[in-house]
PLY file of the C-alpha trace (Angstrom):
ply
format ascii 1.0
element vertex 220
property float x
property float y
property float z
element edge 219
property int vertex1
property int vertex2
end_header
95.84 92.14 93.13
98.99 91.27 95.13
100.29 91.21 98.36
102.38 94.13 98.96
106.19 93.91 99.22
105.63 96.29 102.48
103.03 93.60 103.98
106.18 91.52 103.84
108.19 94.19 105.21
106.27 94.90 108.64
106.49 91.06 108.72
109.73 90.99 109.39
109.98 93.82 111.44
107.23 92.44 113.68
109.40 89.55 113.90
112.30 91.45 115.39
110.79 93.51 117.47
108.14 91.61 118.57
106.50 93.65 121.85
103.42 96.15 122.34
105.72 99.20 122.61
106.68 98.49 118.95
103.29 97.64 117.51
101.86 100.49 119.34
104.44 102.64 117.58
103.95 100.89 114.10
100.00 100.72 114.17
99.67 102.38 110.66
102.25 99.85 109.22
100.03 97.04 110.20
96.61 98.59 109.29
97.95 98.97 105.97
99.32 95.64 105.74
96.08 93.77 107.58
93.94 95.62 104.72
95.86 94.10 102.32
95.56 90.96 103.27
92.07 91.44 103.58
91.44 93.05 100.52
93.31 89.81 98.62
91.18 87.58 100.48
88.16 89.46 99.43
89.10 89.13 95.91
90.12 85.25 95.92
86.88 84.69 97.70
84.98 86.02 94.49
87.79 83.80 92.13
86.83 80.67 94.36
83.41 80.91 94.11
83.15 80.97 90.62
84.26 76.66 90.64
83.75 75.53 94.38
80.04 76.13 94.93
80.77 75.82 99.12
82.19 79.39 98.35
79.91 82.16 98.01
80.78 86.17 97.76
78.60 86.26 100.72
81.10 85.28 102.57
82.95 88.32 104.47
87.32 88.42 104.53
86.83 89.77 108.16
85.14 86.71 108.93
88.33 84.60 107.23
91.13 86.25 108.83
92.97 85.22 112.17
93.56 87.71 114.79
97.23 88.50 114.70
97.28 88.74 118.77
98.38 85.57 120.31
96.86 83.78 123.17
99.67 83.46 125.39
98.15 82.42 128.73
99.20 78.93 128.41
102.71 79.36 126.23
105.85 79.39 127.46
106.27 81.41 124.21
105.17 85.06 125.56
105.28 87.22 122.15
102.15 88.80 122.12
101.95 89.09 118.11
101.82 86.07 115.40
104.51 86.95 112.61
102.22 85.68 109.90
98.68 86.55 108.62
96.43 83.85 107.79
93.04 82.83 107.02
90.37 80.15 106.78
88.03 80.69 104.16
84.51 79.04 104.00
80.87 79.30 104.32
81.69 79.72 108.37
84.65 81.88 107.48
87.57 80.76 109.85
85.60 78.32 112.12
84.16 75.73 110.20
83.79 72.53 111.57
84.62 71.04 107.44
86.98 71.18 104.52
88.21 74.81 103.91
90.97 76.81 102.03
93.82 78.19 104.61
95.74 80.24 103.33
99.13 81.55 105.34
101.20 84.70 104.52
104.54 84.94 106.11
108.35 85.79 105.23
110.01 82.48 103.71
106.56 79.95 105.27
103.98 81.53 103.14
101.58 78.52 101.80
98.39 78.01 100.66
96.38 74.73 101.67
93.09 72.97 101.45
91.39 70.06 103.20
90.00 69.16 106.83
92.44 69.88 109.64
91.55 67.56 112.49
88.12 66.86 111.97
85.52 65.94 114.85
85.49 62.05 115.84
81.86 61.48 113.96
83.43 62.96 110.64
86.63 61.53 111.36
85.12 58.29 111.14
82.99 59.15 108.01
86.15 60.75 106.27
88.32 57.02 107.31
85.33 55.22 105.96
84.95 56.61 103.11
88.49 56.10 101.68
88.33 52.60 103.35
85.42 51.94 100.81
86.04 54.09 98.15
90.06 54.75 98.11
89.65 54.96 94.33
87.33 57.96 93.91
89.73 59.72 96.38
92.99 58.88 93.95
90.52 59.77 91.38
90.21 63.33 93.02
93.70 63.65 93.75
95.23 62.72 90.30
92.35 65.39 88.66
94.95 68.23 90.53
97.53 66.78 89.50
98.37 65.00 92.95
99.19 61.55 94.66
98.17 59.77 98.29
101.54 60.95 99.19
100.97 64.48 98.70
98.68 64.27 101.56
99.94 66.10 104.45
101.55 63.63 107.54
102.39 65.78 109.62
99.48 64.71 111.94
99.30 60.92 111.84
98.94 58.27 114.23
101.93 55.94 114.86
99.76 52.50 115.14
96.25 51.80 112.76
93.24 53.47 114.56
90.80 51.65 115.80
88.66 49.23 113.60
91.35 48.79 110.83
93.97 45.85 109.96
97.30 47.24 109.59
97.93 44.93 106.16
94.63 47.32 104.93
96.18 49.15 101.29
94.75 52.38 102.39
96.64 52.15 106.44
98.66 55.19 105.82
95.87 57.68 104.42
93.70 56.13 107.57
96.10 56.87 109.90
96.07 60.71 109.02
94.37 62.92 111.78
94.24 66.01 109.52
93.12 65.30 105.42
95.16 68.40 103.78
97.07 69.16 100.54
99.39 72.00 100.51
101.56 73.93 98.37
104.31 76.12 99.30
104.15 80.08 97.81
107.66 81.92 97.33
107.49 85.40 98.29
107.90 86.36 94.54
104.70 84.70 93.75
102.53 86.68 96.03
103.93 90.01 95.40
103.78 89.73 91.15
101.15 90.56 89.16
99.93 87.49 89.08
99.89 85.91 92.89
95.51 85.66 92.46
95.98 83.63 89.97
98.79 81.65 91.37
97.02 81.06 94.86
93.74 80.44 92.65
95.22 77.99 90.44
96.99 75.72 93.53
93.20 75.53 94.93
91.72 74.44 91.69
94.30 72.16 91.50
92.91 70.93 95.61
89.44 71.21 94.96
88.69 67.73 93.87
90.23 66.46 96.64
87.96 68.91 98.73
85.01 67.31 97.24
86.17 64.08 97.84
85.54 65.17 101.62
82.51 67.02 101.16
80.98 64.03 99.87
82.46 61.53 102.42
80.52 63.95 105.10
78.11 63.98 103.04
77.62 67.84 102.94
0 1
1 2
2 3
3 4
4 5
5 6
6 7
7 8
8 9
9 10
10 11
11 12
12 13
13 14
14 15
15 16
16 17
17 18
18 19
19 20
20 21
21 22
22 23
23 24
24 25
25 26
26 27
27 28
28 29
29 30
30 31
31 32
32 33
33 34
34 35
35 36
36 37
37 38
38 39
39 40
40 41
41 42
42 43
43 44
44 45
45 46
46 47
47 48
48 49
49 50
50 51
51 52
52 53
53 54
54 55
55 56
56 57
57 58
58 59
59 60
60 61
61 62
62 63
63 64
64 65
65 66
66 67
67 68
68 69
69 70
70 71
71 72
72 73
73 74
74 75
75 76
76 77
77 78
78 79
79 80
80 81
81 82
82 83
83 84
84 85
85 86
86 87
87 88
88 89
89 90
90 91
91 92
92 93
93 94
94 95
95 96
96 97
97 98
98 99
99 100
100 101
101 102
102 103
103 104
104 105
105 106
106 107
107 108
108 109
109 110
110 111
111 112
112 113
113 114
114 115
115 116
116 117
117 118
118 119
119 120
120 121
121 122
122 123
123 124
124 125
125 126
126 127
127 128
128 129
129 130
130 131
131 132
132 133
133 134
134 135
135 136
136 137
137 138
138 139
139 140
140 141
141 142
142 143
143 144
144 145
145 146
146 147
147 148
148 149
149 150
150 151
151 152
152 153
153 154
154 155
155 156
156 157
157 158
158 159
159 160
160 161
161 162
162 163
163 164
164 165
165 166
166 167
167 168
168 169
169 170
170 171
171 172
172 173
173 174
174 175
175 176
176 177
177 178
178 179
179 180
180 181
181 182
182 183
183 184
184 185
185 186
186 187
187 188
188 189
189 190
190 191
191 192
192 193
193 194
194 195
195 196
196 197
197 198
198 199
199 200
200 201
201 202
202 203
203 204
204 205
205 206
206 207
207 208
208 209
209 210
210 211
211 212
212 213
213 214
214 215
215 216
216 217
217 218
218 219
């Protein structure tokens, strides 16, 4: 199970010729390429399940994917398609209010993450509490994937300490995250081999200890 070289393909197409006229024209070439990425997500949802217990086969791919129309009504950027498929998988599919997989196909950007991406304020506060309290079981869970506190994700981090905490505290810069994610990067090449499940299934092995971590700060 791969994604196809041709899922790529109308990927870059869409992004040149981004307009309803040419998607109209083109509808087969995405169908095929949406069931792709459907079908792949179908089949990682079975290869997560069997070590992240929050993952069930229950859960449905349709459920997981993003719509590929964008909402445009208040963007000055008026292309009515996303150039990327993508997905949020967990027991709510795409709209869980928790730690999920994401997991983002597109030419050159294509990555595959894991964590909480801007949590509510009540588990924001859980989530900044816990690793004020407990910063060792969440290096603990990081350094079981093979990762560091700076592999965290900072691209959505307050400039000054949030409320409640001392900017001398050891664990400042993980509190000051807004979003708790890990993320790895996926060449085209490893998506379209023979072996892309197990590459994307291997990265969020590699996050799931961090995704505990979380899970148990919420308490869920």
């Amino acid at each position: 199970m791969n994604i196809k070289r041709s899922t790529f393909d109308f990927l870059e197409q869409l992004t040149k010729n981004n307009n309803r006229e040419w998607f109209q024209e083109n509808k087969a070439l995405y169908d095929d390429a949406h069931q792709n990425v459907k079908d792949f997500i179908t089949a990682m949802i079975v290869e997560l399940s069997k070590f992240d217990p929050q993952i069930t086969t229950d859960i449905v791919a349709s459920k997981c994917l993003f719509r590929i129309y964008r909402d445009v009504r208040f963007s000055k950027n008026k292309d009515p398609y996303k150039t990327w498929f993508s997905a949020g998988i967990s027991l709510d599919g795409r709209k869980l209010a928790g730690p999920e997989y994401y997991f983002h196909i597109e030419p050159e950007k294509s990555f595959i993450a894991c964590g909480y991406w801007r949590p509510e304020k009540q588990h924001l506060e859980l989530i900044r509490q816990e690793i004020d309290y407990n910063s060792a079981a969440m290096k603990t869970a990081l350094k079981k994937g093979g990762w560091q506190v700076e592999d965290l994700s900072s691209e959505d981090k307050l400039v000054r300490p949030p409320a409640g905490y001392d900017a001398e505290n050891e664990n400042i810069e993980q509190l000051k995250l807004k979003s708790f994610i890990l993320y790895k990067k996926l060449e085209q090449k490893d998506l379209t081999s023979d072996k892309a499940m197990q590459n994307v299934i291997d990265a969020c092995e590699s996050m799931y200890p961090f995704k505990l971590f979380i899970h148990q700060a919420l308490d869920q």
